[in-house]
Gaussian input, Z-matrix of N, CA and C with variables (Angstrom, degrees):
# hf/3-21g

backbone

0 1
 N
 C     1     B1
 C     2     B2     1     A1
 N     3     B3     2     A2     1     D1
 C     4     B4     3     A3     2     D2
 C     5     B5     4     A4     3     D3
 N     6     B6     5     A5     4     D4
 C     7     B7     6     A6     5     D5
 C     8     B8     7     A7     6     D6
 N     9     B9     8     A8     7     D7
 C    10    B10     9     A9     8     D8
 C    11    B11    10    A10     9     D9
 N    12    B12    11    A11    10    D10
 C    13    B13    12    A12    11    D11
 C    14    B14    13    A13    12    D12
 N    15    B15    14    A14    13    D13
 C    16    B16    15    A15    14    D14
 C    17    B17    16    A16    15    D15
 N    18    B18    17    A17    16    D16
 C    19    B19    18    A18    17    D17
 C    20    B20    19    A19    18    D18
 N    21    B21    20    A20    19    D19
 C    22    B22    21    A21    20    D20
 C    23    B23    22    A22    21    D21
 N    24    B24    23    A23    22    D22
 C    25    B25    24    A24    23    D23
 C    26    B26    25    A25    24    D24
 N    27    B27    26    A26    25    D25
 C    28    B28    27    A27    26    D26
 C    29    B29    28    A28    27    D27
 N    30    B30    29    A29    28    D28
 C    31    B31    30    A30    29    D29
 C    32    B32    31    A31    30    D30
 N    33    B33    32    A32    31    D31
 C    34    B34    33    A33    32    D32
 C    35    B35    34    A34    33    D33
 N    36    B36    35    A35    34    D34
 C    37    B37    36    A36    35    D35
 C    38    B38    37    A37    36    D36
 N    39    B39    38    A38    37    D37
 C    40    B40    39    A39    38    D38
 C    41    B41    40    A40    39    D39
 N    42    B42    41    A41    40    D40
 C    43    B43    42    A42    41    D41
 C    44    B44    43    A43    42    D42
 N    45    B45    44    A44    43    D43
 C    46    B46    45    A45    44    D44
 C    47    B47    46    A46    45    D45
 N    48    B48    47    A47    46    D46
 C    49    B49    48    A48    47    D47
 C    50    B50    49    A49    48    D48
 N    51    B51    50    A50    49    D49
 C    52    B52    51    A51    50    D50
 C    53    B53    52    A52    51    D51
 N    54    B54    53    A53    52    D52
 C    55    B55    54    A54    53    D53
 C    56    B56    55    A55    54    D54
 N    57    B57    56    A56    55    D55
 C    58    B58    57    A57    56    D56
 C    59    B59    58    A58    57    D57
 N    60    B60    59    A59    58    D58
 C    61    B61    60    A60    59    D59
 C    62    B62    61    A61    60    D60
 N    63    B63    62    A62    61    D61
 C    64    B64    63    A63    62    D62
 C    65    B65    64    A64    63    D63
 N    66    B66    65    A65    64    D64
 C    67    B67    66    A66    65    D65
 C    68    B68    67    A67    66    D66
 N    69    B69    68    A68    67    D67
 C    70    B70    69    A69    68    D68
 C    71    B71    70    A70    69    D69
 N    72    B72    71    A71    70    D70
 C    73    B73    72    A72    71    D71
 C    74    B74    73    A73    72    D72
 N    75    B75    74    A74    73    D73
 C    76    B76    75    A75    74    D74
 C    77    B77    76    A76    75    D75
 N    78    B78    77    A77    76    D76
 C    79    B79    78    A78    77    D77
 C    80    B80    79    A79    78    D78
 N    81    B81    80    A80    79    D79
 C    82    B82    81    A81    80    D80
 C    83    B83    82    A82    81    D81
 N    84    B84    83    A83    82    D82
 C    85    B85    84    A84    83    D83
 C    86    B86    85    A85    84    D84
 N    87    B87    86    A86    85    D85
 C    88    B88    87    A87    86    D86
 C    89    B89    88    A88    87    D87
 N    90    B90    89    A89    88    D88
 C    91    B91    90    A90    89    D89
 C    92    B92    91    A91    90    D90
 N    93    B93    92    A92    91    D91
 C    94    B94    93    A93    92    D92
 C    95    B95    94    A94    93    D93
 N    96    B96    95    A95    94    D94
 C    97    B97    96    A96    95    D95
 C    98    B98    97    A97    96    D96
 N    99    B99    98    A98    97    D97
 C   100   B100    99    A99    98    D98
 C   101   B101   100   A100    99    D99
 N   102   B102   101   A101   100   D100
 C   103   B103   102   A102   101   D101
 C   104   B104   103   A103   102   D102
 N   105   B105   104   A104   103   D103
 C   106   B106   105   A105   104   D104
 C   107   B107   106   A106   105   D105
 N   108   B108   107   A107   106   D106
 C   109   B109   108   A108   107   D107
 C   110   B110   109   A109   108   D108
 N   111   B111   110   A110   109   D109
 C   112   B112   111   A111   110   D110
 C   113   B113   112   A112   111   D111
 N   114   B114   113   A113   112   D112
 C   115   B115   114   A114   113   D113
 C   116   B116   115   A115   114   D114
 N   117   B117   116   A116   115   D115
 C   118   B118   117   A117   116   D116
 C   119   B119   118   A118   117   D117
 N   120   B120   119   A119   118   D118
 C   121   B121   120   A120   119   D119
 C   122   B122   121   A121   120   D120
 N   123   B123   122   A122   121   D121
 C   124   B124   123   A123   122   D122
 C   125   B125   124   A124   123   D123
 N   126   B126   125   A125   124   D124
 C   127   B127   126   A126   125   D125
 C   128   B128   127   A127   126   D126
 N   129   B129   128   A128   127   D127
 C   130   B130   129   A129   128   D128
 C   131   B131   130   A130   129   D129
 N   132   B132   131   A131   130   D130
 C   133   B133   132   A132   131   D131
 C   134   B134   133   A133   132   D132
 N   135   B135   134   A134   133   D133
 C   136   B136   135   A135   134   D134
 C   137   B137   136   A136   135   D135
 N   138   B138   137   A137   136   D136
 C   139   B139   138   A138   137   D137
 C   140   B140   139   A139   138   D138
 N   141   B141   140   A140   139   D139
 C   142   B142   141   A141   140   D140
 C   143   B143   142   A142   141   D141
 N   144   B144   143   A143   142   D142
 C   145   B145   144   A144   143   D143
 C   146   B146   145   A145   144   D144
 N   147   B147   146   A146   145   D145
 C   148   B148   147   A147   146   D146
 C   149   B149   148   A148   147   D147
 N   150   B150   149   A149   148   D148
 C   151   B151   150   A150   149   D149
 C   152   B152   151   A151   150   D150
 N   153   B153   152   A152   151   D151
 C   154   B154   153   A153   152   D152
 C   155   B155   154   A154   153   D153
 N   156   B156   155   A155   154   D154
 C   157   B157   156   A156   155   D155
 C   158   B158   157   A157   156   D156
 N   159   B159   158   A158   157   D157
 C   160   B160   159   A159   158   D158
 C   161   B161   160   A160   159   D159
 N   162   B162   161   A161   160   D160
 C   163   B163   162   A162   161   D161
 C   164   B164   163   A163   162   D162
 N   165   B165   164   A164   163   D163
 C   166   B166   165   A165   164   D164
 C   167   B167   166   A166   165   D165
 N   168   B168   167   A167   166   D166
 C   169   B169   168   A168   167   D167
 C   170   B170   169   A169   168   D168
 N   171   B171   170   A170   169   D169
 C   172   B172   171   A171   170   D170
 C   173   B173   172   A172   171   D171
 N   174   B174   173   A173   172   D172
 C   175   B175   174   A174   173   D173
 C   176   B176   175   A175   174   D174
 N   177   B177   176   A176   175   D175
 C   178   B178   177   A177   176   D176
 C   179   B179   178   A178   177   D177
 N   180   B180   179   A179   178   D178
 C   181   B181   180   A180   179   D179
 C   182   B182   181   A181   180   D180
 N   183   B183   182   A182   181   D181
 C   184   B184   183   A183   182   D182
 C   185   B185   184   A184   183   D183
 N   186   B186   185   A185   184   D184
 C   187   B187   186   A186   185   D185
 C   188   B188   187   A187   186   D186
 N   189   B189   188   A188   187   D187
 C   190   B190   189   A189   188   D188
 C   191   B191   190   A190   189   D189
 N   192   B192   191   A191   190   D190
 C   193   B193   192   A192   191   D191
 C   194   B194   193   A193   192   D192
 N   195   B195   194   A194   193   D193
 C   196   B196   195   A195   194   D194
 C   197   B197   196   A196   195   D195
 N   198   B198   197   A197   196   D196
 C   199   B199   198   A198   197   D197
 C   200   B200   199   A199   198   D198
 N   201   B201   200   A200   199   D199
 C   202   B202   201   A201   200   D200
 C   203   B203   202   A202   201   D201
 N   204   B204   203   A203   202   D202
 C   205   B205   204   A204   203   D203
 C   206   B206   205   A205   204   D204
 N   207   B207   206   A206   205   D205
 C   208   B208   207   A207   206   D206
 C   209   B209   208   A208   207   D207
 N   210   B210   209   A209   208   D208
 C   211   B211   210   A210   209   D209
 C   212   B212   211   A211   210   D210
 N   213   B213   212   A212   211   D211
 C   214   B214   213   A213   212   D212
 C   215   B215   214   A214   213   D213
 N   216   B216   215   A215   214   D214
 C   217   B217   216   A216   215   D215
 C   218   B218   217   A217   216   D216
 N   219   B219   218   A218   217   D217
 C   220   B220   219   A219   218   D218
 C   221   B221   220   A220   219   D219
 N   222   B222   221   A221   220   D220
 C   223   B223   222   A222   221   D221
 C   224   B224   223   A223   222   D222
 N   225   B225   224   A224   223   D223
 C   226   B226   225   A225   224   D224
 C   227   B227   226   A226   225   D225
 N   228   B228   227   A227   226   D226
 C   229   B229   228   A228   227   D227
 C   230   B230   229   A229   228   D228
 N   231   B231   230   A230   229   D229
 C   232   B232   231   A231   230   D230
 C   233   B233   232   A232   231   D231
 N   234   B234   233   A233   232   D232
 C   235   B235   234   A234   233   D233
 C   236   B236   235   A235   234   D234
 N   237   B237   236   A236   235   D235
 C   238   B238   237   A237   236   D236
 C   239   B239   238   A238   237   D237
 N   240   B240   239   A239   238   D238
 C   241   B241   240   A240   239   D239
 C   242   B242   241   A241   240   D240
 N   243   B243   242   A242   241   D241
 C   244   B244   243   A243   242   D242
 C   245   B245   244   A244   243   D243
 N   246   B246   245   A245   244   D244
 C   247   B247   246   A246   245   D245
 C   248   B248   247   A247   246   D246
 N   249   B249   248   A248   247   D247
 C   250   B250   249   A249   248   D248
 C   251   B251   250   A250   249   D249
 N   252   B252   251   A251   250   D250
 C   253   B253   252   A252   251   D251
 C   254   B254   253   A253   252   D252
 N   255   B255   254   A254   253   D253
 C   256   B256   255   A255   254   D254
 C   257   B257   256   A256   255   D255
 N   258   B258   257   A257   256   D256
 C   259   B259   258   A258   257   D257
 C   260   B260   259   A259   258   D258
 N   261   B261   260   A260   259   D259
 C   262   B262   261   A261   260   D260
 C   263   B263   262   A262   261   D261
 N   264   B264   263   A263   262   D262
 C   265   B265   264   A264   263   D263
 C   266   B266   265   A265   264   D264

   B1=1.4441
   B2=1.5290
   B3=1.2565
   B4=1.6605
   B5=1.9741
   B6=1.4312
   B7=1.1772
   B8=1.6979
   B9=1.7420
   B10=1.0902
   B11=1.5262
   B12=1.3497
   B13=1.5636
   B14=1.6523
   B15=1.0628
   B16=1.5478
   B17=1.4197
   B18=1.2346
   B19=1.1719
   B20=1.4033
   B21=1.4558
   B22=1.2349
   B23=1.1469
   B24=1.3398
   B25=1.6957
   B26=1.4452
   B27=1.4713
   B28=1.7667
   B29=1.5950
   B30=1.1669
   B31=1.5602
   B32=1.2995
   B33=1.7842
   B34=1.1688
   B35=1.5023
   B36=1.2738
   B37=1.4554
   B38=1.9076
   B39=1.2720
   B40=1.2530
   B41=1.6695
   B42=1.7083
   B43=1.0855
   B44=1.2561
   B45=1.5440
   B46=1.6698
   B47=1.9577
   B48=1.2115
   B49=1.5775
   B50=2.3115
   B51=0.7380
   B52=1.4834
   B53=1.5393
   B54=1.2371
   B55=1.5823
   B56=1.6455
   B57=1.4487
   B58=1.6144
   B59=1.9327
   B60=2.0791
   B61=1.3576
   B62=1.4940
   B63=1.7783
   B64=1.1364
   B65=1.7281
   B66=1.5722
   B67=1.6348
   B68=1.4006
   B69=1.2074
   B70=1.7039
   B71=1.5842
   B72=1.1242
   B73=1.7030
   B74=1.2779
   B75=1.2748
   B76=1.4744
   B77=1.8798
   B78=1.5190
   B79=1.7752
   B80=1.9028
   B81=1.5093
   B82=1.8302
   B83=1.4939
   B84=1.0779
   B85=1.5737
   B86=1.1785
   B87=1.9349
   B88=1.8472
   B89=1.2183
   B90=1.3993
   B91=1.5924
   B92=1.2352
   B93=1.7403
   B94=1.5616
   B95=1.7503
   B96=0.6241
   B97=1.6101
   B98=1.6856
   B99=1.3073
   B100=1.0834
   B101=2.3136
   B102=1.4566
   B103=1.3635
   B104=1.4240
   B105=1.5437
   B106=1.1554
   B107=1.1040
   B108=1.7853
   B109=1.1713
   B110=1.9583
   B111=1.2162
   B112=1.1205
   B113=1.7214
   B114=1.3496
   B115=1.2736
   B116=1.5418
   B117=1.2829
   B118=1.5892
   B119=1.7482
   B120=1.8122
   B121=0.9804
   B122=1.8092
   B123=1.5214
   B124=1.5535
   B125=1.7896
   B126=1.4009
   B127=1.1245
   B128=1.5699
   B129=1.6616
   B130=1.6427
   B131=1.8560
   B132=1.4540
   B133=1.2516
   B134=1.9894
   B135=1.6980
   B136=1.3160
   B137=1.5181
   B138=1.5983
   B139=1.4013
   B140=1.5660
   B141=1.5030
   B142=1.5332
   B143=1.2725
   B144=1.8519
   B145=1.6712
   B146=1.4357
   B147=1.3319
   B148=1.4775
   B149=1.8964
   B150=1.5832
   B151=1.3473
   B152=1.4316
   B153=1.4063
   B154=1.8869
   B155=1.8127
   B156=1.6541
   B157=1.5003
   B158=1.7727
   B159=1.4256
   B160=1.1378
   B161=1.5780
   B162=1.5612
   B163=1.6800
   B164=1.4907
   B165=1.3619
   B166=1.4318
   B167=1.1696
   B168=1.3425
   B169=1.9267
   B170=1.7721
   B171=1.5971
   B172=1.8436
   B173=1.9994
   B174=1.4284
   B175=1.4688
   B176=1.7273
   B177=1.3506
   B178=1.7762
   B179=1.4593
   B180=1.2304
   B181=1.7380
   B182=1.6952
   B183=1.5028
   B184=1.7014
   B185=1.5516
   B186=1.4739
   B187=1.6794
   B188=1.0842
   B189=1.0508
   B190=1.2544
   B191=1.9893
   B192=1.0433
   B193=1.6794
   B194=1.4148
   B195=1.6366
   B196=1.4123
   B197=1.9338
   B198=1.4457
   B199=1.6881
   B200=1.6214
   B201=0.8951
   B202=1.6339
   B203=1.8076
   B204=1.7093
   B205=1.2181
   B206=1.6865
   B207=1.3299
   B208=1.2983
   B209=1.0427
   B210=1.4342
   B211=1.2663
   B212=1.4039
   B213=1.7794
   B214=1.2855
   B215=1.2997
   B216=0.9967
   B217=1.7321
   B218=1.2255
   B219=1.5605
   B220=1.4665
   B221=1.5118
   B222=1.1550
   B223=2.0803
   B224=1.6673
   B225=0.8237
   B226=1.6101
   B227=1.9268
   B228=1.0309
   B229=1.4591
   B230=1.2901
   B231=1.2451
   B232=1.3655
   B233=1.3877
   B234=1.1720
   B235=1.4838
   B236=2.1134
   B237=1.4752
   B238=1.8150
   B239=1.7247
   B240=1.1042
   B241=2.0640
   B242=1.3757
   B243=1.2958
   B244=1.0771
   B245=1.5396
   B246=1.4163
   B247=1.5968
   B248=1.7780
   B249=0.7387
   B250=1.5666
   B251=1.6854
   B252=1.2417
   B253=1.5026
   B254=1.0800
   B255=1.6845
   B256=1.8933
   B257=1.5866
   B258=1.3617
   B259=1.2904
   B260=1.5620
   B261=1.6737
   B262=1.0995
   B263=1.4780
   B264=1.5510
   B265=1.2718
   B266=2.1312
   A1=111.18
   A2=123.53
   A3=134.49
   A4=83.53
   A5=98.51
   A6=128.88
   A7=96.16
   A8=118.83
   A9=146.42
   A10=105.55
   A11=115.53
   A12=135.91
   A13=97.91
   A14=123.97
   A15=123.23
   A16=109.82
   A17=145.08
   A18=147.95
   A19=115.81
   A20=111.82
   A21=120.00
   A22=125.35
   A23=136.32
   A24=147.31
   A25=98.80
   A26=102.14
   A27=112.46
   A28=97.62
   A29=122.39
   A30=116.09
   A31=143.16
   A32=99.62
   A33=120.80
   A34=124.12
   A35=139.12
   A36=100.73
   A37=100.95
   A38=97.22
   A39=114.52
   A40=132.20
   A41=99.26
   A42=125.19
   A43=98.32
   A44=105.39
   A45=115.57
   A46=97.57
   A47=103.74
   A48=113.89
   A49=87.57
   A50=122.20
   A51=118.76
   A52=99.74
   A53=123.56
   A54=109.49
   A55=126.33
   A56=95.99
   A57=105.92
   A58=113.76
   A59=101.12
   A60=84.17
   A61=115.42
   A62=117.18
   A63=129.52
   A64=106.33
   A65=107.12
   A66=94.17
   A67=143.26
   A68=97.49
   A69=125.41
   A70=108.19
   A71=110.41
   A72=123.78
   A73=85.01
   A74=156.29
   A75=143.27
   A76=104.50
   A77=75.21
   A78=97.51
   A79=100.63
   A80=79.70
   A81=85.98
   A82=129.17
   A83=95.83
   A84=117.85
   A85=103.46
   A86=118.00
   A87=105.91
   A88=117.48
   A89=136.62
   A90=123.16
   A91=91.41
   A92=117.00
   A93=106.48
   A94=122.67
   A95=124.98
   A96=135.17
   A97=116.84
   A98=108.53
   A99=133.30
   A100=109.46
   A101=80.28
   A102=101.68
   A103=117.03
   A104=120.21
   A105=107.01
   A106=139.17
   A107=132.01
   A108=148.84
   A109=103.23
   A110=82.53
   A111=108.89
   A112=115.60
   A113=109.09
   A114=148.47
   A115=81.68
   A116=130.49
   A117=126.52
   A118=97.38
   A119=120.79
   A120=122.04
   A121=121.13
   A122=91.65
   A123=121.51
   A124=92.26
   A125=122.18
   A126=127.03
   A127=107.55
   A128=106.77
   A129=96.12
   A130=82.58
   A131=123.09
   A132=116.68
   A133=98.74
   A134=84.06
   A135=106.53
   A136=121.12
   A137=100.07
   A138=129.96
   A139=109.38
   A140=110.27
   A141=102.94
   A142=141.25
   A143=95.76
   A144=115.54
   A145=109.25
   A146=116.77
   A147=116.86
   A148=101.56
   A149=104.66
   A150=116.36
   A151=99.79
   A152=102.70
   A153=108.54
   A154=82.22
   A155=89.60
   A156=114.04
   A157=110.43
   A158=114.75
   A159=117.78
   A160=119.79
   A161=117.42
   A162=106.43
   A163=99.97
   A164=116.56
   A165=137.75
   A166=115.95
   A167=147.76
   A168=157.77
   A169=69.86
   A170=97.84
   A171=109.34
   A172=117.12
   A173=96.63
   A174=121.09
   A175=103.41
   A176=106.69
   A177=94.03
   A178=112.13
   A179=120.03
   A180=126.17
   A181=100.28
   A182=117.32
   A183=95.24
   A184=111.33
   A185=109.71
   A186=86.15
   A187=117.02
   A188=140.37
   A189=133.21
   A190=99.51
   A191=99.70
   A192=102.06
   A193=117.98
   A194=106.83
   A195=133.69
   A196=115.49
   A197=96.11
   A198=96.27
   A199=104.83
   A200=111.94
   A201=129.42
   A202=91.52
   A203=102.47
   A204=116.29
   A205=111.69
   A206=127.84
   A207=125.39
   A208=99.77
   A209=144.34
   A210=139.72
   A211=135.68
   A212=85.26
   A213=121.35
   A214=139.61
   A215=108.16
   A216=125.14
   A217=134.91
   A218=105.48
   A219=120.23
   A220=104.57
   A221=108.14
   A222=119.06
   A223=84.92
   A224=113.02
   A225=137.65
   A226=90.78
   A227=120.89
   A228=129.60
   A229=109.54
   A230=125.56
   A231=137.56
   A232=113.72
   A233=97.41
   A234=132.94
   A235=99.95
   A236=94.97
   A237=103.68
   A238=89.26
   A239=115.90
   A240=115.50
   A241=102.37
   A242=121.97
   A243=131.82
   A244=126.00
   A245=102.76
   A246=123.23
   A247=94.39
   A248=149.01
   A249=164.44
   A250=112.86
   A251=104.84
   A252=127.91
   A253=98.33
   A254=123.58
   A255=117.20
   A256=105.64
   A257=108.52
   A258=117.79
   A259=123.75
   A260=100.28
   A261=109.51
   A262=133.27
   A263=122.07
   A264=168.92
   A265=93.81
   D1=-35.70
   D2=-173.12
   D3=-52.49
   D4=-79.52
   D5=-157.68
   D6=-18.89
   D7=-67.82
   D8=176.97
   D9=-30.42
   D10=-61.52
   D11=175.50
   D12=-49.15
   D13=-84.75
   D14=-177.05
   D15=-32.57
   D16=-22.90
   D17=-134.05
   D18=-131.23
   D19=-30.10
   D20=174.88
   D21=-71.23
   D22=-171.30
   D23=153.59
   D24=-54.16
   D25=139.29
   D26=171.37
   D27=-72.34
   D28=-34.16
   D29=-176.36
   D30=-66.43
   D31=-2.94
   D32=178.26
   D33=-79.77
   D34=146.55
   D35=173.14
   D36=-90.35
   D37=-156.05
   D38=-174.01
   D39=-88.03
   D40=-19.28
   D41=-170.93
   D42=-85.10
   D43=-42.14
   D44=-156.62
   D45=-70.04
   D46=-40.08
   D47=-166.52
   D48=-71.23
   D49=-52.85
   D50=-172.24
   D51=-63.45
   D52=-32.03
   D53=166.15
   D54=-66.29
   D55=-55.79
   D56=166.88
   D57=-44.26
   D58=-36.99
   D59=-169.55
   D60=-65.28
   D61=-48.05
   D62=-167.71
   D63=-58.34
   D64=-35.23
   D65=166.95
   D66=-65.85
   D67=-2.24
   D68=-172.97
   D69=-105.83
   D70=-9.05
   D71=165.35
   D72=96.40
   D73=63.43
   D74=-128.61
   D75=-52.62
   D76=92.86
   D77=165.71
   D78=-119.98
   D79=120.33
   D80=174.12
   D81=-36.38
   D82=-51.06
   D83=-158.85
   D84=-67.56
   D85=-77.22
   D86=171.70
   D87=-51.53
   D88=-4.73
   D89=-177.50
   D90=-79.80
   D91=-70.41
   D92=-174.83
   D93=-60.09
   D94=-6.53
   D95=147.68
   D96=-57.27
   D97=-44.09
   D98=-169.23
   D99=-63.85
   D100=-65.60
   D101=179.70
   D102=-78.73
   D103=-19.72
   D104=159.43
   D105=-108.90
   D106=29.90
   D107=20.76
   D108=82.95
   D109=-84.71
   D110=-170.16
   D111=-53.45
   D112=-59.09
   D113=-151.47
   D114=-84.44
   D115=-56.13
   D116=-150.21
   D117=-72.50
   D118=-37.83
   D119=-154.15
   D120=-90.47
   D121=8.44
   D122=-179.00
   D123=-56.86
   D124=162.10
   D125=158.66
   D126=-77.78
   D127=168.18
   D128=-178.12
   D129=-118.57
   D130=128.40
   D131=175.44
   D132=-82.46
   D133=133.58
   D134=-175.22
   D135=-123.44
   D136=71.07
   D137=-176.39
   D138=-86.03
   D139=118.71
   D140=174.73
   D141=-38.78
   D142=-37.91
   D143=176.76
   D144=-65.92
   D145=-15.09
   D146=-142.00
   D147=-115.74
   D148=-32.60
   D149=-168.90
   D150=-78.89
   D151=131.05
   D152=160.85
   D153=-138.57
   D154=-166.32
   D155=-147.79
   D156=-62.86
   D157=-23.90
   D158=177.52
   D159=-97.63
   D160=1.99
   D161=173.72
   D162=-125.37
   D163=132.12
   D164=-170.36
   D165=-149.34
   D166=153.36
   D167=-144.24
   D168=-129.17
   D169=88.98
   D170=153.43
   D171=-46.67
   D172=-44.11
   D173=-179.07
   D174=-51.98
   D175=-19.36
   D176=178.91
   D177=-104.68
   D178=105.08
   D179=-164.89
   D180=-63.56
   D181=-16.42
   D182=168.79
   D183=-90.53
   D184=-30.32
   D185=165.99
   D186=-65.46
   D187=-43.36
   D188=-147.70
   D189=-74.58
   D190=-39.14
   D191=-177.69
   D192=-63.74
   D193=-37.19
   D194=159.38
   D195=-44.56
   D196=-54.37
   D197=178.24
   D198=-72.61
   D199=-43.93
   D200=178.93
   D201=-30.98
   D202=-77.24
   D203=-163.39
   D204=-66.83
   D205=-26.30
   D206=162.02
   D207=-54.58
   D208=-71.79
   D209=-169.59
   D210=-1.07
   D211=-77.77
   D212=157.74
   D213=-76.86
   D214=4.38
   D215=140.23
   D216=-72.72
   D217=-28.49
   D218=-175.57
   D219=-90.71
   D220=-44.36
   D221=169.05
   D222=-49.48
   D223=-111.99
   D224=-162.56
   D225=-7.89
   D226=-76.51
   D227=174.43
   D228=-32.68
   D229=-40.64
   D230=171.98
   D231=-50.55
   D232=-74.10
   D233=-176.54
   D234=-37.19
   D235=-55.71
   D236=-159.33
   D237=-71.48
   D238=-55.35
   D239=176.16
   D240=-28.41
   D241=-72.37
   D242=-164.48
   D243=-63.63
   D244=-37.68
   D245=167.89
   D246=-68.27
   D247=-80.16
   D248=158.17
   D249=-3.05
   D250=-43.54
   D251=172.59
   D252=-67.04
   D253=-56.31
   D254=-161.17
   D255=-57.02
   D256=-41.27
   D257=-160.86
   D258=-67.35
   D259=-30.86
   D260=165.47
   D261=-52.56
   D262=-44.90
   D263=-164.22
   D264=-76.95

């Protein structure tokens, strides 16, 4: 049960994870499956004040393609500076 505890979402409480365990026949594996599960299917609040580059609503396939594609805009940009730099040199 410790093991389970270390392992889970901090957001869970403790009670909640000892219910899930004993319902799982306390088998490690589907509990933590179980609870994180749990944890993934939370909404992500997506407040302007609140959003920077690492919290985004995964659940919306244009952001997510959108962060995807910033990404890789920012690599690539990376990439040409640096390529651009050698050449200079």
């Amino acid at each position: 049960m410790e093991e389970v505890i270390k392992q889970a979402p901090d957001n869970i409480l403790i009670e909640d994870i000892e219910i899930i365990f004993k319902k799982n026949k306390e088998n490690v594996l589907d509990t933590l499956i179980e609870l994180w599960n749990i944890d993934t299917n939370k909404p992500v609040v997506n407040d302007k004040e609140t959003t920077d580059d690492n919290t985004f609503d995964l659940s919306d396939p244009l952001n997510k393609w959108t962060k995807i594609r910033n990404i890789c805009d920012s690599h690539d940009t990376e990439m040409q500076s640096q390529l651009q730099g050698l050449r200079k040199q």
